[in-house]
C-alpha positions as CSV (number, residue, x, y, z in Angstrom):
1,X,2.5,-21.7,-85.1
2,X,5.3,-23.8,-85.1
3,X,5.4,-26.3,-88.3
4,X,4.9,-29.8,-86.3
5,X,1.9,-28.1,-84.6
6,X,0.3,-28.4,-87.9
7,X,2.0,-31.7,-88.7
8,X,0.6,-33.1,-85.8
9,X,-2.6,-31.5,-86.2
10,X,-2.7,-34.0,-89.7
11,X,-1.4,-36.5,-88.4
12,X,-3.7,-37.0,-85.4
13,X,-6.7,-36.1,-87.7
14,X,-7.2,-32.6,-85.2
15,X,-8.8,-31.3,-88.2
16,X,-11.6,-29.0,-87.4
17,X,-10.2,-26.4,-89.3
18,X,-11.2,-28.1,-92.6
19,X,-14.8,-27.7,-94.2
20,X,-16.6,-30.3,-95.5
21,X,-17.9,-28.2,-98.5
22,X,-16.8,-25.1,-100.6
23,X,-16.5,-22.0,-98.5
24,X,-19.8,-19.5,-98.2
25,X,-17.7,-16.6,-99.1
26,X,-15.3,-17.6,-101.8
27,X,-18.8,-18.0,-103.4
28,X,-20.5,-15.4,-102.2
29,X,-17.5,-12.7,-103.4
30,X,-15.2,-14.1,-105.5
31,X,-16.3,-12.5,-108.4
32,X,-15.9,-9.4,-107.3
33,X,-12.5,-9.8,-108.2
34,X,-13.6,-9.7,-112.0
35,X,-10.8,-12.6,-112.5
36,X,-10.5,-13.7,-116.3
37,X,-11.4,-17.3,-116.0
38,X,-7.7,-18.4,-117.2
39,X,-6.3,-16.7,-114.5
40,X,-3.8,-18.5,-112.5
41,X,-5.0,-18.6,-108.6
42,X,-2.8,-19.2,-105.4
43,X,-3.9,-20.6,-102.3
44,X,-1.7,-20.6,-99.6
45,X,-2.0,-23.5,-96.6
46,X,-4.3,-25.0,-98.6
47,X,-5.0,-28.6,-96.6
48,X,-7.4,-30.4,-98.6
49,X,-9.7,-27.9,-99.0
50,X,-13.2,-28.6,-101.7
51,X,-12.7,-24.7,-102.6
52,X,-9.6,-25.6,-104.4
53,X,-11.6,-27.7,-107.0
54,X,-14.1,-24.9,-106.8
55,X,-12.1,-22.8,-108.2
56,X,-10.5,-24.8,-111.0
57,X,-14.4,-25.2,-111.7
58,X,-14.3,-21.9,-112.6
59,X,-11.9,-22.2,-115.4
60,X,-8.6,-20.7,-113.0
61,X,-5.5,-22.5,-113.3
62,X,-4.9,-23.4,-109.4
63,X,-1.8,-23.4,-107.6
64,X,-1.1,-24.9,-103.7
65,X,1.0,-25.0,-101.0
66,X,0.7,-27.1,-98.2
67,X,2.9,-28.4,-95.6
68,X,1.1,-31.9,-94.6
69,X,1.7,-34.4,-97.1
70,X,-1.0,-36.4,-95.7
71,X,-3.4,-33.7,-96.3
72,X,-2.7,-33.5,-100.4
73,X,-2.7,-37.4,-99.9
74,X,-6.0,-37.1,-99.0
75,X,-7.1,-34.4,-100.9
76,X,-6.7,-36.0,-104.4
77,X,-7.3,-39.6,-102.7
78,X,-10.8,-37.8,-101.2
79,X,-12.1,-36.6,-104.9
80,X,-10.4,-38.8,-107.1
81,X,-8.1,-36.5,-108.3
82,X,-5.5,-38.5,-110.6
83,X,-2.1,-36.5,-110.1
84,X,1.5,-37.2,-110.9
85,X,3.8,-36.4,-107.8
86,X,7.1,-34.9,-108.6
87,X,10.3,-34.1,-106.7
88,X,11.8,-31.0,-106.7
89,X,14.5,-29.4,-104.6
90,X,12.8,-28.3,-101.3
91,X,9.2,-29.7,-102.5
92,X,7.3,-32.4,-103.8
93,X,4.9,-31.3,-106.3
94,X,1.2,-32.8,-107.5
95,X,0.2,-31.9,-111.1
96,X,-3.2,-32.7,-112.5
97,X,-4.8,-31.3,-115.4
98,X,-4.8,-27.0,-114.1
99,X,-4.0,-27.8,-110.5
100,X,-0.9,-28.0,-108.7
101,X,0.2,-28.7,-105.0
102,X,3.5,-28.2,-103.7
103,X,4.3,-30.1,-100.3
104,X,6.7,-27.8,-98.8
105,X,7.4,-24.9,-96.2
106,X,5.3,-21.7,-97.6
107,X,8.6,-19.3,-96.8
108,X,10.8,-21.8,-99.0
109,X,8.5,-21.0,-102.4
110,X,10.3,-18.5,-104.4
111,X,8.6,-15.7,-107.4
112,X,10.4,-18.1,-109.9
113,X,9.4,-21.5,-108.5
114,X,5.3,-20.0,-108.3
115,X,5.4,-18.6,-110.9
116,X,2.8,-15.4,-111.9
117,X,-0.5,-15.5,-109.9
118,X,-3.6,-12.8,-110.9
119,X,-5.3,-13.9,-107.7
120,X,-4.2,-15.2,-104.2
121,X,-7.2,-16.9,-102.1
122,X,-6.5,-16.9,-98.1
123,X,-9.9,-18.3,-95.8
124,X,-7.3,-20.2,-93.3
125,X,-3.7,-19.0,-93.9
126,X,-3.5,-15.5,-92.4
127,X,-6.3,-16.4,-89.3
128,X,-3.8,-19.6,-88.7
129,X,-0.6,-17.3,-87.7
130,X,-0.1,-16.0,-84.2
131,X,0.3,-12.2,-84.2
132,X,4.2,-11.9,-84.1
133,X,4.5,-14.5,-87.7
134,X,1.7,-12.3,-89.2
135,X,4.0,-10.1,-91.1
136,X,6.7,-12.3,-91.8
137,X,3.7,-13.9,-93.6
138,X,2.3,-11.1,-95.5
139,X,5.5,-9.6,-96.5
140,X,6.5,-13.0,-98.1
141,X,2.8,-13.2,-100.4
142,X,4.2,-9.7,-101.6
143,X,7.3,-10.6,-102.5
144,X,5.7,-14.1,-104.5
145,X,2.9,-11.5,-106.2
146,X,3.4,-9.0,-109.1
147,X,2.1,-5.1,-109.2
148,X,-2.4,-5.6,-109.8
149,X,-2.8,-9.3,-107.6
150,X,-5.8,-9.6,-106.1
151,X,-6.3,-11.0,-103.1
152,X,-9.6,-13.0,-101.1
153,X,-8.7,-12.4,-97.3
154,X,-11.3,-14.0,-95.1
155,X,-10.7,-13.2,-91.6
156,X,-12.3,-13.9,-88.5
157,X,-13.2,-11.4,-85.4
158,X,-14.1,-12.4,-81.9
159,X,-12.6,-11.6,-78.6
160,X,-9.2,-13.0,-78.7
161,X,-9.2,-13.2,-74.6
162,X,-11.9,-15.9,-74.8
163,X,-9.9,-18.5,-76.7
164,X,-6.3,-18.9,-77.6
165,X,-6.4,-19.4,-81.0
166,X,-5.5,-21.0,-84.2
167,X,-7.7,-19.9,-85.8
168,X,-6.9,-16.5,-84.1
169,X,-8.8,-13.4,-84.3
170,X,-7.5,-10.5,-86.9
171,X,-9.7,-7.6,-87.0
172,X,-9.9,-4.6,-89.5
173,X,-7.2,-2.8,-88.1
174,X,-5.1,-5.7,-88.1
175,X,-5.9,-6.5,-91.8
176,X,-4.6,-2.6,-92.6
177,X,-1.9,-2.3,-90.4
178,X,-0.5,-5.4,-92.4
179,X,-1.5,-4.6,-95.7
180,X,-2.0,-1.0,-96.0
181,X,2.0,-0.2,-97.0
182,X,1.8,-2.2,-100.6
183,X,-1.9,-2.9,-100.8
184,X,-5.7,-1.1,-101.3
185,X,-8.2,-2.6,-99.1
186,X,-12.0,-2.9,-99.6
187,X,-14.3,-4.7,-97.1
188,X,-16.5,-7.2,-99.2
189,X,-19.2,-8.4,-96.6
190,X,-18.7,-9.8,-92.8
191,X,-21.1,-11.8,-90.7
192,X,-22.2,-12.8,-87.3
193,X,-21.5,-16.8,-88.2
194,X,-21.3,-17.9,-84.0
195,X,-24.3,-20.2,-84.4
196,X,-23.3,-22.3,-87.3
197,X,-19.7,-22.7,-85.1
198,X,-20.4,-24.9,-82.5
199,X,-16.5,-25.6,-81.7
200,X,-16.2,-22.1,-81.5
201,X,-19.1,-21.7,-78.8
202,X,-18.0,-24.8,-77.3
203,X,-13.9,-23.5,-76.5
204,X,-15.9,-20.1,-74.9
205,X,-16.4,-17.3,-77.5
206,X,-19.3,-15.6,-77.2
207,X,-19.2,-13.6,-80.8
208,X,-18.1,-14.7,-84.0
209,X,-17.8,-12.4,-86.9
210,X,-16.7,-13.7,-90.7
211,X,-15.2,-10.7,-92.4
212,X,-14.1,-11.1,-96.1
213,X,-11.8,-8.0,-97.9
214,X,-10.8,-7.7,-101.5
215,X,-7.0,-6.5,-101.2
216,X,-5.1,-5.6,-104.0
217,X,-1.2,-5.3,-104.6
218,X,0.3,-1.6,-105.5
């Protein structure tokens, strides 16, 4: 989607997207990754998500992007998160003690700029893109991530026909037609989650499945 749909989306608080607690299956399978707890993690499109805490919880040195500065506003307003905001060229930047947020365009963030990631964590990033971005978008993560980075992909699956997405519907051959070139894949776990999505239900699907994959870089 174009940038100011998600601009707009913050700035009219059309936020539906966000969850009010840490997700099920960051929980559920994250440590299936076997991460060393000083790892450091990315999270790409990261709003003002709870699972970014989560994970510093953990003991992970956590690392952001996010377009909507209103969002990282609120995020360390939200949990009283004291941060010190810098500006860099083509981002502003949130530091607090092992997390940091840039405020930028995803496709501006350079290897040198992110620095080395063990771990990327994606439950809204790659659903969020409309099929023709999609690679653009995973070819990018590849080029930010070294040789071994893991990678939590949650996806979802439901007929696309019944609702025009964000969040849009990427099934299993999806995930491997965009990863399959530089990554292994391994399905985790998926779920039929259409009764705790009333939205969902509400905009016409009639099945909802979460599907989570452990994907690793080659």
């Amino acid at each position: 989607m174009h940038p100011d749909f998600w601009l707009d989306r913050w700035r009219n608080g059309q936020t539906g997207f966000h969850q009010a607690s840490v997700d099920g299956d960051l929980i559920r399978h994250w440590q299936a990754l076997a991460l060393p707890k000083s790892s450091r993690v990315f999270v790409p499109l990261c709003g003002k998500s709870l699972d970014l805490l989560w994970l510093r919880d953990q003991g992970h040195a956590v690392v952001g992007i996010e377009l909507s500065d209103i969002a990282l506003q609120a995020f360390f307003t939200e949990n009283g998160v004291a941060a010190r905001r810098r500006t860099l060229p083509h981002f502003d930047l949130y530091e607090a003690e092992n997390l940091e947020c840039f405020r930028g365009d995803l496709f501006g963030l350079t290897p040198e700029r992110l620095g080395p990631v063990a771990a990327v964590y994606d439950r809204a990033s790659l659903v969020s893109w409309a099929p023709e971005q999609r690679g653009r978008y995973v070819e990018h993560l590849w080029a930010l991530t070294g040789t071994g980075t893991q990678t939590l992909l949650v996806t979802l699956e439901y007929r696309q026909a019944e609702m025009k997405g964000p969040p849009f519907s990427v099934d299993s051959e999806e995930v491997h037609r965009l990863y399959s070139r530089h990554h292994s894949i391994q399905e985790l776990g998926r779920r039929d989650i259409l009764g705790n999505e009333p939205r969902m239900r509400a905009r016409g699907v009639s099945s909802l499945t979460d599907v989570c994959y452990r994907i690793t870089r080659l």
